[in-house]
N, CA, C and O atoms as a CHARMM CRD file, in Angstrom:
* protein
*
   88
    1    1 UNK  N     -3.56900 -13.46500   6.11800 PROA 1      0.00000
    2    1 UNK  CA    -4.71200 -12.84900   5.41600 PROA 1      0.00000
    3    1 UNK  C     -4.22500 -12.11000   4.15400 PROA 1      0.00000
    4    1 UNK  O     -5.09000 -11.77200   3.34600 PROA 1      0.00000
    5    2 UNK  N     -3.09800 -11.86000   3.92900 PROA 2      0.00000
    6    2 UNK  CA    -2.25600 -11.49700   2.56700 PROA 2      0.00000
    7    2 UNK  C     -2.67700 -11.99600   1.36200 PROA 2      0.00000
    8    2 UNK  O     -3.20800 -11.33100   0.47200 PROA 2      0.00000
    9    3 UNK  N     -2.39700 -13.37400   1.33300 PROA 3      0.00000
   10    3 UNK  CA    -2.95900 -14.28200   0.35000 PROA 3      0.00000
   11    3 UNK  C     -4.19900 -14.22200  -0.09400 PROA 3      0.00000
   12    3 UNK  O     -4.55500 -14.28200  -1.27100 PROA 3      0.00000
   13    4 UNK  N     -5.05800 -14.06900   1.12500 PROA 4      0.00000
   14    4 UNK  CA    -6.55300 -14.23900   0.24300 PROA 4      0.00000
   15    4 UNK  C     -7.19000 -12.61300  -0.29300 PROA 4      0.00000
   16    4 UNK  O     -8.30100 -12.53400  -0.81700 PROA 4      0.00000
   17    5 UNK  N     -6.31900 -11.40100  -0.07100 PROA 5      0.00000
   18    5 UNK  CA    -6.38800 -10.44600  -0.53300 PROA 5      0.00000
   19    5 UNK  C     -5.90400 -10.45300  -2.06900 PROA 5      0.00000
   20    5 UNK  O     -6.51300 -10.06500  -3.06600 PROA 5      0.00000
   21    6 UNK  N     -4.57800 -11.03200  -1.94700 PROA 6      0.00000
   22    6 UNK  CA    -3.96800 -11.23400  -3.29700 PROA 6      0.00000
   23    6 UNK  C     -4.93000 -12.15400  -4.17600 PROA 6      0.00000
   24    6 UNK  O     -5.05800 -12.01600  -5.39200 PROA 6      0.00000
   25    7 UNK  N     -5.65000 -13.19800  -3.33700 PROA 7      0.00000
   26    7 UNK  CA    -6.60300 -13.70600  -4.87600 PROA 7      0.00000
   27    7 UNK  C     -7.48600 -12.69700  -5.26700 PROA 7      0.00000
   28    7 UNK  O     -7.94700 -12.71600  -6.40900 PROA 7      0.00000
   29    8 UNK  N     -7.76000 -11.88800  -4.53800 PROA 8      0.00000
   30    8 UNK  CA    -9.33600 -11.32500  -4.90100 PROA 8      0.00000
   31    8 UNK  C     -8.66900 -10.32200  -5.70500 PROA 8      0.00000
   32    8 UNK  O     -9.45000  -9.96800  -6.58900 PROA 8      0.00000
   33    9 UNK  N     -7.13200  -9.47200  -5.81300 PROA 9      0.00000
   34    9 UNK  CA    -6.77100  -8.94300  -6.49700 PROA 9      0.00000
   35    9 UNK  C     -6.53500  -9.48800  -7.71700 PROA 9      0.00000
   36    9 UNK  O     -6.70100  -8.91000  -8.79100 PROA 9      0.00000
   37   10 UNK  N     -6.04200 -10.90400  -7.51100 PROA 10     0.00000
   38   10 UNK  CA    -5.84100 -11.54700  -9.59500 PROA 10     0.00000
   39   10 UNK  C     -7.16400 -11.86900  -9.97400 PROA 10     0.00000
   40   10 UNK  O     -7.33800 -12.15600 -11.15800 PROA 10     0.00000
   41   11 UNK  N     -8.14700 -11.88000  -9.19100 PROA 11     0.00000
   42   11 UNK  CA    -9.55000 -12.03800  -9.81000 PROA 11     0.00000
   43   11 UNK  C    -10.18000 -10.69700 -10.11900 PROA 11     0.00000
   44   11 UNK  O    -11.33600 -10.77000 -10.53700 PROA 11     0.00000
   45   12 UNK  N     -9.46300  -9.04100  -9.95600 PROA 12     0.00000
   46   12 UNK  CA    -9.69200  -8.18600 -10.39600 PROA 12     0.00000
   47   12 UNK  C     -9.49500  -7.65700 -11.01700 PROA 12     0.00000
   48   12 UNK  O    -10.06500  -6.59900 -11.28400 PROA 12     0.00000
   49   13 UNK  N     -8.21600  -8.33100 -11.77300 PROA 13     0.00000
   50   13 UNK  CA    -7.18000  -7.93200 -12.60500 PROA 13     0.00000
   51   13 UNK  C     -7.62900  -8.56400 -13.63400 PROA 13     0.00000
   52   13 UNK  O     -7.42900  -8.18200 -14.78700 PROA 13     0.00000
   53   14 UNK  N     -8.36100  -9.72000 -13.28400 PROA 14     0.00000
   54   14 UNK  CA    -8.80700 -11.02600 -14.55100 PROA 14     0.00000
   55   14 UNK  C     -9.69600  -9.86200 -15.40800 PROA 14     0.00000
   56   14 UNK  O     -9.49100  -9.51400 -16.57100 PROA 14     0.00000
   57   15 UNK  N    -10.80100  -9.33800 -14.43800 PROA 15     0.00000
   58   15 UNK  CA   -11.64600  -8.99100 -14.93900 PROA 15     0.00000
   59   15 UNK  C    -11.55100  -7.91000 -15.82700 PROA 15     0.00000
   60   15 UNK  O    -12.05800  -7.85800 -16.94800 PROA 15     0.00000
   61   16 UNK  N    -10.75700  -6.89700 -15.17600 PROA 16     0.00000
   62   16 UNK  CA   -11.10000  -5.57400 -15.35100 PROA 16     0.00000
   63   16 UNK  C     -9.73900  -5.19200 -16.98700 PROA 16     0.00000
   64   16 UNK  O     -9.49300  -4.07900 -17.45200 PROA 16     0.00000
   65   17 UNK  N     -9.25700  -6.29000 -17.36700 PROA 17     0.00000
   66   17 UNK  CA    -8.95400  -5.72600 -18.80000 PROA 17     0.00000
   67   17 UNK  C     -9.77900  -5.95100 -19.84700 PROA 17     0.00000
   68   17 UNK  O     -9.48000  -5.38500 -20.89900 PROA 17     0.00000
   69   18 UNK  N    -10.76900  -6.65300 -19.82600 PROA 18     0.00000
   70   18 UNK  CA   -11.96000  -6.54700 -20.48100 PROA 18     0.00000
   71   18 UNK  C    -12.36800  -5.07200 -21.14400 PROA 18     0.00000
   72   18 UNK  O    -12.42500  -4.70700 -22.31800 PROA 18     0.00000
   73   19 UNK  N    -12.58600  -4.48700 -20.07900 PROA 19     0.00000
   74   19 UNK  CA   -13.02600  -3.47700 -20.07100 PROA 19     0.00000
   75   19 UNK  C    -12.00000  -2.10200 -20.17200 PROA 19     0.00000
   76   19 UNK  O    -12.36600  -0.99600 -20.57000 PROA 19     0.00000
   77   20 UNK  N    -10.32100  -2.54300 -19.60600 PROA 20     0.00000
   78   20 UNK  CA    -9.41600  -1.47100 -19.89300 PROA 20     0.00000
   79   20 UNK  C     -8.99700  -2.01200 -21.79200 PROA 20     0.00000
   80   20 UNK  O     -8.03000  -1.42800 -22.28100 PROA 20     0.00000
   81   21 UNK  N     -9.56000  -2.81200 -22.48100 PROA 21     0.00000
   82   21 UNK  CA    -9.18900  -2.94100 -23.70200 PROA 21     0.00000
   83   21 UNK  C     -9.73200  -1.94400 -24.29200 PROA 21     0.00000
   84   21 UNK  O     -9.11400  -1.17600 -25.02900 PROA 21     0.00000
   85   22 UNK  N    -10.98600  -1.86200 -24.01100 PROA 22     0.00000
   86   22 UNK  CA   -11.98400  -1.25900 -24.96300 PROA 22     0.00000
   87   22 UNK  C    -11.65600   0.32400 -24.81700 PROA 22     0.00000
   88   22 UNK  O    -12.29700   1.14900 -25.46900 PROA 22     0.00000
């Protein structure tokens, strides 16, 4: 169950510099 924690983390990471740019 490691793994599918770790995707949902690079899919949070995807997101959230969007928003740490600004």
């Amino acid at each position: 169950r490691g793994t599918e924690k770790l995707i949902e983390y690079k899919t949070y990471l995807q997101a959230l510099p969007h928003s740490d740019r600004l």
